[in-house]
C-alpha positions as CSV (number, residue, x, y, z in Angstrom):
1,X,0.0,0.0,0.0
2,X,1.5,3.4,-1.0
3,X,1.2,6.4,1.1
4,X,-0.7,9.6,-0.2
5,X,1.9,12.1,0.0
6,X,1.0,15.5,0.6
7,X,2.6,18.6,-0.8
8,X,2.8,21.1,2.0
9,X,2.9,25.0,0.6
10,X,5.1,26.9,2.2
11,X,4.3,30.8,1.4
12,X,7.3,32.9,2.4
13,X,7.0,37.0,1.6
14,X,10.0,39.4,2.1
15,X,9.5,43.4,1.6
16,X,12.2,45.7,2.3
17,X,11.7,49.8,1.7
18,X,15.4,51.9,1.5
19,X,15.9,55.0,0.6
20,X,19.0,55.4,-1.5
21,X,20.8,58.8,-2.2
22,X,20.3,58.2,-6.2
23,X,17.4,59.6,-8.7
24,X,15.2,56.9,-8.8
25,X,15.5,57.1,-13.0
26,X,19.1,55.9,-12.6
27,X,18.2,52.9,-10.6
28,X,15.4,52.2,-12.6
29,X,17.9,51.5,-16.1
30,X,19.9,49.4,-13.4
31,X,17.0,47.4,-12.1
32,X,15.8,46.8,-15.7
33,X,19.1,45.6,-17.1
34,X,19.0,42.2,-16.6
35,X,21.7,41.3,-19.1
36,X,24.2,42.8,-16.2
37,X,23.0,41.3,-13.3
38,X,25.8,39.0,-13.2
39,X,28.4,41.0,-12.9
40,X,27.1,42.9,-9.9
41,X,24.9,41.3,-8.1
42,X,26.3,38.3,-5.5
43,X,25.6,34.6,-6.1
44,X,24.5,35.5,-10.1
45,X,26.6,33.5,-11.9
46,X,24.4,34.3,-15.5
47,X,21.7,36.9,-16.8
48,X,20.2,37.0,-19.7
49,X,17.1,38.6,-21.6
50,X,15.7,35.6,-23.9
51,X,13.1,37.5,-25.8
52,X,11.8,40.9,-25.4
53,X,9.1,42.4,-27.3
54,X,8.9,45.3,-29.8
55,X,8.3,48.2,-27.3
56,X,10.9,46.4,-24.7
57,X,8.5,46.7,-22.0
58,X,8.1,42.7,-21.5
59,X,10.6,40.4,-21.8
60,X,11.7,36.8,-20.5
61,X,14.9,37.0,-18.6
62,X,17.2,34.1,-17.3
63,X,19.3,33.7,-14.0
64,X,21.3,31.2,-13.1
65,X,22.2,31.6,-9.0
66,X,23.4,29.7,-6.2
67,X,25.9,29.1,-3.7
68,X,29.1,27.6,-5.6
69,X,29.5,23.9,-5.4
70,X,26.3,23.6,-2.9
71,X,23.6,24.2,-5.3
72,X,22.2,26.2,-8.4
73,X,19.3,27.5,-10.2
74,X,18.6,28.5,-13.1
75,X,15.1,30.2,-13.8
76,X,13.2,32.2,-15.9
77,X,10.8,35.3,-15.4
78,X,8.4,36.9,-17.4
79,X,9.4,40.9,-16.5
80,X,7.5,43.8,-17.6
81,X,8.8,47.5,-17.3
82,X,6.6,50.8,-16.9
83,X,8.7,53.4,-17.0
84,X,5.8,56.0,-16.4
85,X,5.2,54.5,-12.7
86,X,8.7,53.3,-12.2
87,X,7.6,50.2,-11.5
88,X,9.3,46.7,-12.6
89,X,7.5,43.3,-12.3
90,X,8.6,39.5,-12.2
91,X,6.9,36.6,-12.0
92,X,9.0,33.2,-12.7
93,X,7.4,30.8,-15.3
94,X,10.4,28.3,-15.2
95,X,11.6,26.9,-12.5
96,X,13.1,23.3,-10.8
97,X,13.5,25.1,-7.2
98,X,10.6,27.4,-7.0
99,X,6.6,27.0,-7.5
100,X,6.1,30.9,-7.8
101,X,8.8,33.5,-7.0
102,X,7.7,37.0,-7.7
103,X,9.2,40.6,-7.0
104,X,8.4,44.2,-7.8
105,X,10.0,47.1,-7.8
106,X,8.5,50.5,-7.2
107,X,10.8,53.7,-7.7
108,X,9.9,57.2,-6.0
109,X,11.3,60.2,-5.2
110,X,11.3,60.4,-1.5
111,X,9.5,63.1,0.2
């Protein structure tokens, strides 16, 4: 007799707010730029847009991070840019480690 295994979801959620001494504009093109991510940002070992579409506002972009030799992942999201709102979306769609992972960014002026 087999056992009926049960998936248990585990819903994790991280916000963080920081005000940085930069127009948001300039971190916006950084934030955005996902073919560079590797070479700043720590554990990224590749980044990559896949496809992007005429009006470069939605795109599929690739990273491959982990923790060298323990473990790596490689993913993909489906991002989309609004530049009016300053506002950057991504939602994975491809993924071994992952169900969902999903993150925004929303860029302000502070007051």
């Amino acid at each position: 007799m087999f056992a009926a295994l049960q998936r248990s979801v585990v819903r994790k959620s991280h916000i963080e707010q920081r005000i940085i001494n930069t127009h948001p504009l300039h971190l916006f093109r950084i934030v955005q730029d996902v073919d560079q991510y590797a070479s700043f940002l720590p554990h990224c070992r590749e980044s990559r847009v896949l496809q992007k579409s005429d009006d470069g506002r939605t795109f599929r972009g690739k990273l491959k991070v982990g923790y060298h030799p323990l473990f790596w992942e490689e993913y993909v999201s489906a991002v989309t840019v609004i530049p009016e709102t300053m506002t950057i979306t991504a939602k994975s769609v491809r993924s071994t480690l992952f169900d969902s992972l999903e993150s925004k960014w929303a860029l302000s002026h502070s007051s």
